[in-house]
Structures are given as C-alpha cells and as structure tokens.
Residue frames as a rotation matrix with the C-alpha (Angstrom) as fourth column:
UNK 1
0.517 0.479 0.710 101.06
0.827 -0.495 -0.268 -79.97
0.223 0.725 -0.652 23.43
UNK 2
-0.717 -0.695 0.060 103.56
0.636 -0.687 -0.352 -77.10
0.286 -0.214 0.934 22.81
UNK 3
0.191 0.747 -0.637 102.17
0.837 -0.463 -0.292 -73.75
-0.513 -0.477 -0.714 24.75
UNK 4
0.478 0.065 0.876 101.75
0.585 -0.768 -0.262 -70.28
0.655 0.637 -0.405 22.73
UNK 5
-0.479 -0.871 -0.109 104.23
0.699 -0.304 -0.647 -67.92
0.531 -0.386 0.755 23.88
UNK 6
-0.069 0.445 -0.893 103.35
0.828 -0.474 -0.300 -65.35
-0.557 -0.760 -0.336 26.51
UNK 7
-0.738 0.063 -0.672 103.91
-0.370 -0.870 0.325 -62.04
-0.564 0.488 0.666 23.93
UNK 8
-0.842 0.522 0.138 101.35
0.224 0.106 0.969 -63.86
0.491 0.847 -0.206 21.59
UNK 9
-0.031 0.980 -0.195 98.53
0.912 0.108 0.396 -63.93
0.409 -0.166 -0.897 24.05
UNK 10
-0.204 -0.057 -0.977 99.61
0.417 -0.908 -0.034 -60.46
-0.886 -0.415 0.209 25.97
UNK 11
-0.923 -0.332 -0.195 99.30
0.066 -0.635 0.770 -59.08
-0.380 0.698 0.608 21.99
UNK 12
-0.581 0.797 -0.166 96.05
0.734 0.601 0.317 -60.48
0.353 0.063 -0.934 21.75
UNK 13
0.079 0.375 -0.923 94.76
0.952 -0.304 -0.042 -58.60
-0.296 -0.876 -0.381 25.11
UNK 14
-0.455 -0.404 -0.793 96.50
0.279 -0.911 0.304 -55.33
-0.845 -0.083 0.528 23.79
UNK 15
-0.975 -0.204 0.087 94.27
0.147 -0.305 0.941 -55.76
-0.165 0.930 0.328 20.45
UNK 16
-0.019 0.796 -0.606 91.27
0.999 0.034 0.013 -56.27
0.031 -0.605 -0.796 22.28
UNK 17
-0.013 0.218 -0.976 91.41
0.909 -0.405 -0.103 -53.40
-0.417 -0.888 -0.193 24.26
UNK 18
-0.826 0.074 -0.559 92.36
-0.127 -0.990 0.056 -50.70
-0.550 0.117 0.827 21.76
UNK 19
-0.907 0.413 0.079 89.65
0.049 -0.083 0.995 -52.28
0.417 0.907 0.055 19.59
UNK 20
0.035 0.810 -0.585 87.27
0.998 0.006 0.067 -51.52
0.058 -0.586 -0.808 22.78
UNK 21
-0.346 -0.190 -0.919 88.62
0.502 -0.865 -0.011 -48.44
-0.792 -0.465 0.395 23.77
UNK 22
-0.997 -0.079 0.027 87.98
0.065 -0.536 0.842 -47.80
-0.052 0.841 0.539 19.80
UNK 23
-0.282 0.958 -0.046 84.23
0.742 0.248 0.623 -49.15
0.608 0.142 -0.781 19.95
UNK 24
0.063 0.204 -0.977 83.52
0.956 -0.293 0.001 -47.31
-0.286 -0.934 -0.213 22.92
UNK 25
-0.567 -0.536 -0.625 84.95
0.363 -0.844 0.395 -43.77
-0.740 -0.003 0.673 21.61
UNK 26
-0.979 -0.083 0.187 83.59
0.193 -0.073 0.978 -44.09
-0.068 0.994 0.088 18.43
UNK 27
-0.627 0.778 -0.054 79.99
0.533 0.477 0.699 -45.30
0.569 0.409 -0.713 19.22
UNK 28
-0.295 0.268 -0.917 78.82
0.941 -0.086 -0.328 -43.53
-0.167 -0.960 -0.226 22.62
UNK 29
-0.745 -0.025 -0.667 79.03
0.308 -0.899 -0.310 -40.40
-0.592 -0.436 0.677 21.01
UNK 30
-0.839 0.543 0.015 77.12
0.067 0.077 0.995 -41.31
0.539 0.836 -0.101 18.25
UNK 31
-0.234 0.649 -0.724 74.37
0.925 0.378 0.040 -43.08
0.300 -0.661 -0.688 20.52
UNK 32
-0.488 0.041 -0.872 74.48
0.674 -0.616 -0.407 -39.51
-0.554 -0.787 0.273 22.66
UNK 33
-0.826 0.246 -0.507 73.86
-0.462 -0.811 0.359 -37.30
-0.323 0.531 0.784 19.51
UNK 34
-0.743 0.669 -0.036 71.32
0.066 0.127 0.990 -39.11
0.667 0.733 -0.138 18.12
UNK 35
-0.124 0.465 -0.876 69.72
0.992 0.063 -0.107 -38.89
0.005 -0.883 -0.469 21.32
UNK 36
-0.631 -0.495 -0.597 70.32
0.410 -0.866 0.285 -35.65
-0.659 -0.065 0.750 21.63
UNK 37
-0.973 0.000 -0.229 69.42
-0.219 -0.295 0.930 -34.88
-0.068 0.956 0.287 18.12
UNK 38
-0.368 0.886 -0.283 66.18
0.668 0.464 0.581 -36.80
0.646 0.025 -0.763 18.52
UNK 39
-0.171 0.251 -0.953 65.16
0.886 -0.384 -0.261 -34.62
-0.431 -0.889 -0.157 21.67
UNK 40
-0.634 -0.228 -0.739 66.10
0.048 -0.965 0.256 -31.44
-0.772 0.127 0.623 20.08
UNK 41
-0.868 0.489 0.087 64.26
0.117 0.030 0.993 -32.57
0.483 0.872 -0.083 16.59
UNK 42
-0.228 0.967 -0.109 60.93
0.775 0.248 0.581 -33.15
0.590 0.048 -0.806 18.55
UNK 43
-0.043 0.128 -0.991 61.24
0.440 -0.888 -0.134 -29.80
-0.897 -0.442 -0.019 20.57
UNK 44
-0.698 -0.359 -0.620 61.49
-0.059 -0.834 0.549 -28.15
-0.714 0.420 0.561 17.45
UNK 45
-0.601 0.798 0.041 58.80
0.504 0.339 0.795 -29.99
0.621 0.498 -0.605 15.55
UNK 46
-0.034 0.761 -0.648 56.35
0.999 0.044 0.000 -29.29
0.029 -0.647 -0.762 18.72
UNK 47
-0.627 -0.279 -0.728 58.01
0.172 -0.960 0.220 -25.05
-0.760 0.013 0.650 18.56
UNK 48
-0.969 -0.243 0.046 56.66
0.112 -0.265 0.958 -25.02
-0.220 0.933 0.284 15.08
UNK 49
-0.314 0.907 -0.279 53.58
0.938 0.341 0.053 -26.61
0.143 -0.245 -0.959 16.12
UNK 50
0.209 0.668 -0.714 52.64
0.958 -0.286 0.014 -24.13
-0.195 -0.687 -0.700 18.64
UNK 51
-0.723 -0.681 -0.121 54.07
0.421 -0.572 0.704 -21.37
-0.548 0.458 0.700 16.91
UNK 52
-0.916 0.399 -0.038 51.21
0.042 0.191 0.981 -21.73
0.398 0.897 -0.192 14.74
UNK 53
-0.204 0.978 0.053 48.54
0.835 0.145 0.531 -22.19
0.512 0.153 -0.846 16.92
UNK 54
0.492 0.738 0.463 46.10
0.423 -0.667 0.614 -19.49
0.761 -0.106 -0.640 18.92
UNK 55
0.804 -0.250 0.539 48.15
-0.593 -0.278 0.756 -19.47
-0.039 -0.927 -0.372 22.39
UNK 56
0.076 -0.813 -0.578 51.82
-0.547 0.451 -0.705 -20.50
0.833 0.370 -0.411 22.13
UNK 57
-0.588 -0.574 0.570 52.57
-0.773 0.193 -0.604 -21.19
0.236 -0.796 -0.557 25.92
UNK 58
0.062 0.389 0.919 49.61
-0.721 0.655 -0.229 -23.12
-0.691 -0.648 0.321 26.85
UNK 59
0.820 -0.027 -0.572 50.02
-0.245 0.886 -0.393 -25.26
0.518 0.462 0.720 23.35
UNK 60
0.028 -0.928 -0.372 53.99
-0.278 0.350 -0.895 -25.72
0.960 0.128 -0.248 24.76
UNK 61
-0.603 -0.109 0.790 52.75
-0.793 -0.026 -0.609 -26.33
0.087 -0.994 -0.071 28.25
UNK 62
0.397 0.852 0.341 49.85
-0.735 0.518 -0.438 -28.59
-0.550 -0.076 0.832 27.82
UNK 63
0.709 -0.052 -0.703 51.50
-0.411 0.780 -0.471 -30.67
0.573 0.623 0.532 25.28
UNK 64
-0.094 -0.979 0.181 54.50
-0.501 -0.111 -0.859 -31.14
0.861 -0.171 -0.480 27.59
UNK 65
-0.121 0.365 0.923 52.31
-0.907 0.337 -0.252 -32.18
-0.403 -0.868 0.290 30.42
UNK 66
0.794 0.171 0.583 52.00
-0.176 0.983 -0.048 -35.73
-0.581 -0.064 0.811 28.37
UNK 67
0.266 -0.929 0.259 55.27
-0.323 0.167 0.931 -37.55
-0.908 -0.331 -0.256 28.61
UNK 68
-0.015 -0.354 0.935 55.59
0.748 0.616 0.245 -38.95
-0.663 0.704 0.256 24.85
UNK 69
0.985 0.165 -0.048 55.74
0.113 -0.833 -0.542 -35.32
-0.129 0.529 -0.839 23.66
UNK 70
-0.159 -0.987 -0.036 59.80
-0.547 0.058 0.835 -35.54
-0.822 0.152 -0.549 24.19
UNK 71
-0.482 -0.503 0.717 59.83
0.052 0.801 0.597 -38.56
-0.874 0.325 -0.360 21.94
UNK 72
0.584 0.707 0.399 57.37
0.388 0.188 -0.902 -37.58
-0.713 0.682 -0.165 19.45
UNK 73
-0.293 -0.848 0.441 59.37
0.499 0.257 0.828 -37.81
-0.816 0.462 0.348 15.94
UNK 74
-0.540 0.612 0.578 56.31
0.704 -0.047 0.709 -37.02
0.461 0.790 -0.405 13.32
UNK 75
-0.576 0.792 0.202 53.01
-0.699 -0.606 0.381 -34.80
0.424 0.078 0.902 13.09
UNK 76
0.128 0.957 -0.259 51.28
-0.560 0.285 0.778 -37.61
0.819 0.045 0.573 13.56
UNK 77
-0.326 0.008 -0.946 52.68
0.890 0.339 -0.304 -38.43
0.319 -0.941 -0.118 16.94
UNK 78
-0.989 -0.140 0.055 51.98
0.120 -0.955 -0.273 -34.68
0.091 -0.263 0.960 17.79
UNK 79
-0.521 0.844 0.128 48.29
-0.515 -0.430 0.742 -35.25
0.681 0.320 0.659 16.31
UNK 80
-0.207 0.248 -0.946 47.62
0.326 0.929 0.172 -38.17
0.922 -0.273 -0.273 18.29
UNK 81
-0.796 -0.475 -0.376 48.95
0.582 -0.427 -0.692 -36.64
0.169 -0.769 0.616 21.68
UNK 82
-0.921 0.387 -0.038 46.87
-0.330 -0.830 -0.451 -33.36
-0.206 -0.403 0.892 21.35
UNK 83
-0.452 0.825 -0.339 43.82
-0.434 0.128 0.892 -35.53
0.779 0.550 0.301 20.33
UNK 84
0.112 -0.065 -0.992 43.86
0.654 0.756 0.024 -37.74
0.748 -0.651 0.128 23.19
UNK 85
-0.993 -0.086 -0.086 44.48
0.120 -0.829 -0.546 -34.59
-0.025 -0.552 0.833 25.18
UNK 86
-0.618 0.785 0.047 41.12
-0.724 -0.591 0.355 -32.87
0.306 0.185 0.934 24.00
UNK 87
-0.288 0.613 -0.736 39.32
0.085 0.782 0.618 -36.11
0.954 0.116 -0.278 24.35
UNK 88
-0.670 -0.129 -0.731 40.63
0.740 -0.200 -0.642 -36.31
-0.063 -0.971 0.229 28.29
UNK 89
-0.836 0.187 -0.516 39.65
0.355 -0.533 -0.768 -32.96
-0.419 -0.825 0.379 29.09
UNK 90
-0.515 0.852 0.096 36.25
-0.541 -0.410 0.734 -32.42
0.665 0.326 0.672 26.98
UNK 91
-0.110 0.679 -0.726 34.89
0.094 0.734 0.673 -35.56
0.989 0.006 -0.144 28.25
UNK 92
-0.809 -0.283 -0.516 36.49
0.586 -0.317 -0.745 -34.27
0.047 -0.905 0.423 32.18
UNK 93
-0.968 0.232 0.098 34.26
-0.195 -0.936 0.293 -31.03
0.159 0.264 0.951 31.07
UNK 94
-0.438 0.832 -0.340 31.28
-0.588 0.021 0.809 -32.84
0.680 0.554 0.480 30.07
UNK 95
-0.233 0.375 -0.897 31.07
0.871 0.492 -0.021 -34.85
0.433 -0.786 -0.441 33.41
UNK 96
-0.824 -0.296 -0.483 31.32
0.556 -0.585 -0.591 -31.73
-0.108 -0.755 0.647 35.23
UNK 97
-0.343 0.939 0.010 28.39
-0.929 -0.341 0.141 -30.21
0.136 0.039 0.990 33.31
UNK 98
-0.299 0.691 -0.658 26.41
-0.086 0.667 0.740 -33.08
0.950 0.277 -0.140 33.56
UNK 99
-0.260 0.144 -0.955 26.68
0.962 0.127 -0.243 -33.10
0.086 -0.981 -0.172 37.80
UNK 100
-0.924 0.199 -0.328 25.89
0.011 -0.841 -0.541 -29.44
-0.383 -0.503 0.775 37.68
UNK 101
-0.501 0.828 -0.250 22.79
-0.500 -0.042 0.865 -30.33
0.706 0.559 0.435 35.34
UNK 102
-0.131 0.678 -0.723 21.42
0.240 0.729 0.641 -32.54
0.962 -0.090 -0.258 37.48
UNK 103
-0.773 -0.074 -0.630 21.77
0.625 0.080 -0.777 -31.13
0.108 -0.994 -0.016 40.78
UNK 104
0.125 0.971 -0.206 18.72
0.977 -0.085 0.194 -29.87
0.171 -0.225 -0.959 42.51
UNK 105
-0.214 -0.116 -0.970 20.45
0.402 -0.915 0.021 -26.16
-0.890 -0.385 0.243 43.25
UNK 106
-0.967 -0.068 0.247 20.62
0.256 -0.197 0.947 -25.38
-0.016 0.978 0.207 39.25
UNK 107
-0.203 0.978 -0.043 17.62
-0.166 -0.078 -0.983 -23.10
-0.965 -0.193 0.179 38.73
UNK 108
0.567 0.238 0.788 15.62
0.659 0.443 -0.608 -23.96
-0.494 0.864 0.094 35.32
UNK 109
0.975 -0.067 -0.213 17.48
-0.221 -0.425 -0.878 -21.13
-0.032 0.903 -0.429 33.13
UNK 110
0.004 -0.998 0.056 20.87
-0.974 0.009 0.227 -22.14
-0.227 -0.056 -0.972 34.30
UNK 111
-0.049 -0.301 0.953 19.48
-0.055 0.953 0.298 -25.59
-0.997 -0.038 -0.063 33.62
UNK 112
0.733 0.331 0.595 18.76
0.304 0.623 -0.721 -25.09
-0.609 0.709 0.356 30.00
UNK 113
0.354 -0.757 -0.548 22.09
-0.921 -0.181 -0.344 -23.35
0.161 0.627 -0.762 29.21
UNK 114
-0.369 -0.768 0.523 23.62
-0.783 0.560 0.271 -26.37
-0.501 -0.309 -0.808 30.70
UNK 115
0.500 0.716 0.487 21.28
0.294 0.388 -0.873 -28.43
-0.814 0.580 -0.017 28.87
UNK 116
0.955 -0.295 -0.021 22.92
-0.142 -0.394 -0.908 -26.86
0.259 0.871 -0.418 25.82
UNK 117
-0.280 -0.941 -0.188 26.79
-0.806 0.337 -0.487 -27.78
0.522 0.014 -0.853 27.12
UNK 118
-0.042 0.002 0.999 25.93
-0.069 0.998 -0.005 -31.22
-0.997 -0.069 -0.042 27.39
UNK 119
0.864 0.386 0.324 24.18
0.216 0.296 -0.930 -31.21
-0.455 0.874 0.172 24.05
UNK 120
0.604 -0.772 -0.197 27.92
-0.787 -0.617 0.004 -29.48
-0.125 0.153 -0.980 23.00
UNK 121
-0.126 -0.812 0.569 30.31
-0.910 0.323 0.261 -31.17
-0.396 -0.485 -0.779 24.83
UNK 122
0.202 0.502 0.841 28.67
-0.123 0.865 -0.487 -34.18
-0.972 -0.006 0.236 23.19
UNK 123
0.963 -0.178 0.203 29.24
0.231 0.155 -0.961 -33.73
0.139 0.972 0.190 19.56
UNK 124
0.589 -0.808 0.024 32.83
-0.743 -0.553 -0.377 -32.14
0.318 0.204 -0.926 20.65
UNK 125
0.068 -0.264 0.962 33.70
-0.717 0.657 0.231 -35.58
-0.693 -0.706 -0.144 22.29
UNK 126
0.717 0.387 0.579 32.40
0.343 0.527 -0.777 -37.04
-0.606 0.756 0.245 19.10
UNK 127
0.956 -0.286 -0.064 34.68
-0.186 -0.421 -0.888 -35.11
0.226 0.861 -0.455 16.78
UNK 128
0.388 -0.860 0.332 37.70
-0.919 -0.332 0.213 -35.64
-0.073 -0.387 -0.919 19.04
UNK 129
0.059 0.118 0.991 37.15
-0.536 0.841 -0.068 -39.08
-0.842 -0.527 0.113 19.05
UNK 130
0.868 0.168 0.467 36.36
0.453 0.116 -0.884 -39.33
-0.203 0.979 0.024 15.22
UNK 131
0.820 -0.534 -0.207 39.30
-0.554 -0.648 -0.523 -37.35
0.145 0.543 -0.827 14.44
UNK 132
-0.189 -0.763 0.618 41.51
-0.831 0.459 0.314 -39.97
-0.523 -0.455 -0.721 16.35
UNK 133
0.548 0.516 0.658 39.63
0.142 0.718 -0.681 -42.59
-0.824 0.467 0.320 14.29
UNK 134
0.982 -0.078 0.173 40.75
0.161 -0.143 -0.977 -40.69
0.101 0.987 -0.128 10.70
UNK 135
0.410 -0.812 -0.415 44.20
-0.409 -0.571 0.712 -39.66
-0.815 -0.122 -0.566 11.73
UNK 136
-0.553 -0.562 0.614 45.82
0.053 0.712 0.700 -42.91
-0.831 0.420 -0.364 9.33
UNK 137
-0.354 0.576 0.736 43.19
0.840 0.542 -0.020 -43.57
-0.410 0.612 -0.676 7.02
UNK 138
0.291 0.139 0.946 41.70
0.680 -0.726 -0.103 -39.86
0.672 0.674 -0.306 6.05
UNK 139
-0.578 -0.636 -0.511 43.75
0.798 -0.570 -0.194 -37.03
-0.168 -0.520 0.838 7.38
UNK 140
-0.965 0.095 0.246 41.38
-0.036 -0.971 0.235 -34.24
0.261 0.218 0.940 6.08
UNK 141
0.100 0.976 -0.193 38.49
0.130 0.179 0.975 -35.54
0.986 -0.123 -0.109 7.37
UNK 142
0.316 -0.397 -0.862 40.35
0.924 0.334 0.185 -35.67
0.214 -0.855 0.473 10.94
UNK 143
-0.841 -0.505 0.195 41.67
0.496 -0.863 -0.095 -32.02
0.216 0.017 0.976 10.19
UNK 144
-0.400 0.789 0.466 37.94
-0.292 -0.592 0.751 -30.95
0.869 0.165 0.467 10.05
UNK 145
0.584 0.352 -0.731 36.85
0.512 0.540 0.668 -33.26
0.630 -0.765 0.135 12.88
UNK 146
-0.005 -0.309 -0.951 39.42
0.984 -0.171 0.050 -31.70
-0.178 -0.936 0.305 15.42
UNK 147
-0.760 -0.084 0.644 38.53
0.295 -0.928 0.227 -28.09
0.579 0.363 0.730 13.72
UNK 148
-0.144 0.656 0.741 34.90
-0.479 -0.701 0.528 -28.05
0.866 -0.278 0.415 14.56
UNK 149
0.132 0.119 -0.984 35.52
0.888 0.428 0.171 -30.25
0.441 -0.896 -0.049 18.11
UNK 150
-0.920 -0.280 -0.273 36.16
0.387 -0.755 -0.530 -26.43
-0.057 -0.594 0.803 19.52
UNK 151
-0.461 0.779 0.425 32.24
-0.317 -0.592 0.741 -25.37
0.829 0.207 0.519 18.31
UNK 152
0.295 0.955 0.039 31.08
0.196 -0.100 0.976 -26.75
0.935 -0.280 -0.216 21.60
UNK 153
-0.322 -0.703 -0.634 33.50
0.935 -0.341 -0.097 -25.48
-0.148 -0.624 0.767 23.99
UNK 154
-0.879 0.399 0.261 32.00
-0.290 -0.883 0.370 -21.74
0.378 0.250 0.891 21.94
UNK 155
-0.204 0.959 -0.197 28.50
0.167 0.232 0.958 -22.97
0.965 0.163 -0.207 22.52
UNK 156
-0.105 -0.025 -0.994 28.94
0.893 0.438 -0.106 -23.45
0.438 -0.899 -0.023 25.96
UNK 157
-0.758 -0.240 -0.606 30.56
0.496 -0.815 -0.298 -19.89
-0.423 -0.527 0.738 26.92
UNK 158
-0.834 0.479 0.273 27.44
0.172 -0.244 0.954 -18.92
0.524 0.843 0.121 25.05
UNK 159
0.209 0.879 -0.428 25.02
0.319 0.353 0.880 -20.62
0.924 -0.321 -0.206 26.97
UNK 160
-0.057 0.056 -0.997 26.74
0.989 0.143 -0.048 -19.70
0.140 -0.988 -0.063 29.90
UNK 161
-0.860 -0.313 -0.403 26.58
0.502 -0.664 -0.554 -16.08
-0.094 -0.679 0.728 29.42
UNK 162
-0.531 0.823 0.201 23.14
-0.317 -0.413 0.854 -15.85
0.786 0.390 0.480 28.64
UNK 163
0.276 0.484 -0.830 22.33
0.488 0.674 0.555 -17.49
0.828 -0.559 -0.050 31.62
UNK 164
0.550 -0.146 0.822 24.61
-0.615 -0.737 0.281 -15.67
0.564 -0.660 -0.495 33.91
UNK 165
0.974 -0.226 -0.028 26.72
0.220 0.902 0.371 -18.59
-0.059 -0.367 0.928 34.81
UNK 166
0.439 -0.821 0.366 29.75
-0.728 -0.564 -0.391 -17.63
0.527 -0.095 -0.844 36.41
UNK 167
0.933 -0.103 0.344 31.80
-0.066 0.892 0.447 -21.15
-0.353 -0.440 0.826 37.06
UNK 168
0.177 -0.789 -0.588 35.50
-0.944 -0.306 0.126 -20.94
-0.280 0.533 -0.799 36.66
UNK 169
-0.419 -0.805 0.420 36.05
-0.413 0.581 0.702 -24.44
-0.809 0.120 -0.575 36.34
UNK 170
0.351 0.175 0.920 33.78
0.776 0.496 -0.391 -24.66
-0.524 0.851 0.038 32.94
UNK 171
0.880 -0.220 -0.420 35.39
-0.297 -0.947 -0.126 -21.62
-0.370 0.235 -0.899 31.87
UNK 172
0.151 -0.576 0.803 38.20
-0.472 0.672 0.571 -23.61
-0.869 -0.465 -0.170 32.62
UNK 173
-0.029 0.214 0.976 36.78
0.391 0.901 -0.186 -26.67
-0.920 0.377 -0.110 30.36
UNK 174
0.834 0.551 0.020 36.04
0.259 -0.360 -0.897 -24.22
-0.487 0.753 -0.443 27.31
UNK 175
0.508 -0.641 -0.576 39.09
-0.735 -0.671 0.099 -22.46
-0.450 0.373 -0.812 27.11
UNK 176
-0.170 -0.718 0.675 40.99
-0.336 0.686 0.646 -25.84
-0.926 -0.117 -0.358 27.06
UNK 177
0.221 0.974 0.043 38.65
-0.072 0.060 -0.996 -27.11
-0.973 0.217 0.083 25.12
UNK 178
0.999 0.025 -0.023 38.71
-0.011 -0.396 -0.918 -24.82
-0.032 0.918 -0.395 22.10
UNK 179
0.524 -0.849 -0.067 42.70
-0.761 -0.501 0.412 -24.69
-0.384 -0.165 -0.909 22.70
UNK 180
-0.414 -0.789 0.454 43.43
-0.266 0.582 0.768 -28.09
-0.870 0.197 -0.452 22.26
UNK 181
0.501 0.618 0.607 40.65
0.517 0.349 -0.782 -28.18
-0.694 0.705 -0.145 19.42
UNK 182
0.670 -0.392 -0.631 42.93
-0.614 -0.770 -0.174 -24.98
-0.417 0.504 -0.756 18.27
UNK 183
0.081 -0.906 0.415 46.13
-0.681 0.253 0.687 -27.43
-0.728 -0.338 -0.597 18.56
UNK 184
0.172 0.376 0.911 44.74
0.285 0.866 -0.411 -30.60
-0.943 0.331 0.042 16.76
UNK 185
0.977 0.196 -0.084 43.71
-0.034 -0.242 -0.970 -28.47
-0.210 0.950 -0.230 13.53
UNK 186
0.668 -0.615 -0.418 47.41
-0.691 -0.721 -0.043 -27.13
-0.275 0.318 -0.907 13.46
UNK 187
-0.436 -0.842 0.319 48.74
-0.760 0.534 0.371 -30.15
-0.482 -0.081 -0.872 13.75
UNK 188
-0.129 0.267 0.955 46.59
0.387 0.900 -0.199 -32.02
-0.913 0.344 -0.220 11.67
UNK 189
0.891 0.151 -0.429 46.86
-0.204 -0.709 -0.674 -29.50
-0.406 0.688 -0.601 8.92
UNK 190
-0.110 -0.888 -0.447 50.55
-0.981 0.025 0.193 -31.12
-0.161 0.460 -0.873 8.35
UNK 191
-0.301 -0.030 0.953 48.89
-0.379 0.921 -0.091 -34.55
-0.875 -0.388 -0.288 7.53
UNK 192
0.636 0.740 -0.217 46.91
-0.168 -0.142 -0.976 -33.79
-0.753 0.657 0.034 4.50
C-alpha cells in the first residue's frame, strides 16, 4: 500500500492547529463576556432592586450574603432569594422570642408584649412562606403577602416599647425583619 507523502500529512497538522488556534481565539472571549456580562447584568438588576427599597446598603449587603445573588438573571430569582431570606431570619426571630417567653426571669408585662411577638412573628412567617408559595402561580397575591410579612416585625417594636423591653437582638430581628419584608415587596412588585 503506497504511503501519503510527508507534506500531505504535515498540511493536515498545520490546518488543525490554525483551526484551533482559531476556535480558541474566537470562542474564550465570547465564553468570558458572557460571563462577565451575566455577572454585571445581575449586579445591576439587584442595584435597581435596592435602589428602590427603604435602606440601600443593607438590601445590597444582605442580599449578597446568599451566594446565588451573583447568578440571579430575573426578578424572580431576586424574589425567591429575599423571601427565603425573611423566612430564615423571622422564623430565627420567632425562636428567640419564644425562649425569652418562656423563661421564668420574664416578668408578666414583658410576658404579654412577648406574647404579642410570637402572636406576630407568626402570621409574618406565614406571609413569607405564602408569598414563596404564590411567587409562579399569583404574583400579586405574593406582592401583598411579602408587603404585610413586615406588620409583625412593627407589632413587635410596639409591644416592646410599651413594655420597656430593651433587647438588641429582637431589635435586631425587627429591623431585618421589616427590611427584608421592605425588599420582597420591591422585588415582587416587578412580577405582576
């Protein structure tokens, strides 16, 4: 069997390679920008976001603190995110009052404010929870649900200053609270 000359297969190799060197040049930067581009798109979605809501820094801190905020593309990754946020730290909140309700130091008027942020923190768990429920299926029902999930985060600092409760970490729990309840609305206001 005759062999193929040596310039046929060296020409081969030499068409290869610029058609790598071409893939390679061509595509990588693509691949980078769209990266890129993706990053930058969901920093600027999340800017707009918090732009919008009550407290810019802690919306652009707090969302940032959960890692699929880079990658979110949509509102409704954004809505998700800060829902699931609020959820976390109401329901954190609502343990915390519940172990100061029950301990034996808590005299009765500090128990019935606290008695009143349970009864709160309860329906605001509910709404956070229900809003994550409607996000797909009814967006304005979900817009209202993560609107009034901040009324018991307000209740609370109520109850607590009629009582005289001075506790930074439900202070803490409220502010979040009503922030990420602040966050949700804004960001479920671009579902509707």
């Amino acid at each position: 069997m005759p062999m193929a000359p040596a310039t046929t297969t060296t020409t081969q190799h030499s068409v290869i390679s610029m058609l790598l060197f071409f893939l390679l040049t061509t595509t990588t930067p693509l691949f980078f920008n769209a990266h890129a581009s993706s990053s930058s798109s969901s920093s600027s979605l999340l800017e707009g976001v918090c732009h919008e809501s009550q407290n810019y820094s802690f919306c652009i801190e707090a969302m940032h603190s959960d890692p699929r905020t880079s990658s979110a593309k949509t509102h409704m990754d954004l809505a998700v995110i800060s829902i699931e946020l609020g959820i976390s730290n109401s329901t954190r909140t609502l343990n915390y009052i519940a172990r100061m309700y029950r301990s034996p130091k808590a005299d009765p008027q500090q128990q019935s404010a606290l008695k009143g942020c349970l009864w709160g923190y309860d329906g605001t768990v509910s709404s956070f929870k229900s809003a994550l429920m409607e996000l797909k299926v009814d967006p304005l029902t979900a817009n209202y649900d993560a609107k009034v999930a901040g009324d018991g985060a307000v209740y609370c600092s109520g109850f607590m200053d009629s009582a005289g409760i001075k506790d930074s970490a439900m202070s803490d729990g409220n502010f979040f609270t009503s922030s990420f309840s602040n966050i949700a609305f804004v960001i479920t206001n671009y579902l509707g």
